[in-house]
C-alpha positions, 0 to 999 in steps of 0.5 A: 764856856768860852774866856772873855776876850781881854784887852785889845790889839792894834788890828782889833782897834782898826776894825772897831773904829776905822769904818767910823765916818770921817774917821782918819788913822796916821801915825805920830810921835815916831810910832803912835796909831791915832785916829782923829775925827774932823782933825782931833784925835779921840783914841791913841795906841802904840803901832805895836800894841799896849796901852792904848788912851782915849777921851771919856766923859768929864763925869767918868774922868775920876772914876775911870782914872782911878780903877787898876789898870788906868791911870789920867792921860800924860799930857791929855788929863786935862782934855779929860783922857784917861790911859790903859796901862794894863789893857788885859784887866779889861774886857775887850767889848768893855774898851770897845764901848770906851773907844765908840764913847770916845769917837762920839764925845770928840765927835760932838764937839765938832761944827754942826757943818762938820758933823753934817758932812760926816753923815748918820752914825749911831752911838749903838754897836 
């Protein structure tokens, strides 16, 4: 029986999210992956790897920022973002549907033209 893949890396955050519409990767603060959607960053990592953070649902904030592993966002608590310091507790499909939840909530919060221009896309896998 094969182990449950855990945590994830910078490459496996680029092939999950980079082919998103309107999905932009750039680097900030020295040495941050961040990838925005319509200009606002909805998933941050460091080049190297690590923790990684991430925008989640209002509803999940408490929940989520209070399991081992997580902790609220420094500076994005507010903004409802939480940060995986110990990605490894996690399993990587588990963070992938965190990561596809995150691009879908920033997402919907852009212009109706916004989104018009971004096309069609599925919160399924």
């Amino acid at each position: 029986m094969a182990a449950t893949k855990r945590g994830i890396t910078p490459d496996q955050l680029e092939a999950l999210c980079g082919h998103w519409p309107g999905v932009t990767r750039d680097i900030k603060w020295g040495e941050d992956l961040v990838f925005s959607v319509g200009g606002k960053m909805f998933v941050v990592m460091p080049v190297h790897g690590g923790r990684l953070s991430f925008k989640v649902h209002d509803e999940r904030f408490l929940e989520l920022s209070d399991q081992p592993g997580m902790i609220a966002a420094p500076y994005l608590a507010r903004a409802r973002w939480v940060s995986v310091v110990e990605p490894q507790r996690f399993a990587t499909a588990e963070l992938a549907e965190l990561i596809r939840t995150a691009y879908g909530l920033v997402r919907a919060k852009l212009t109706k033209k916004m989104q018009a221009e971004l096309g069609a896309w599925s919160q399924e896998p």
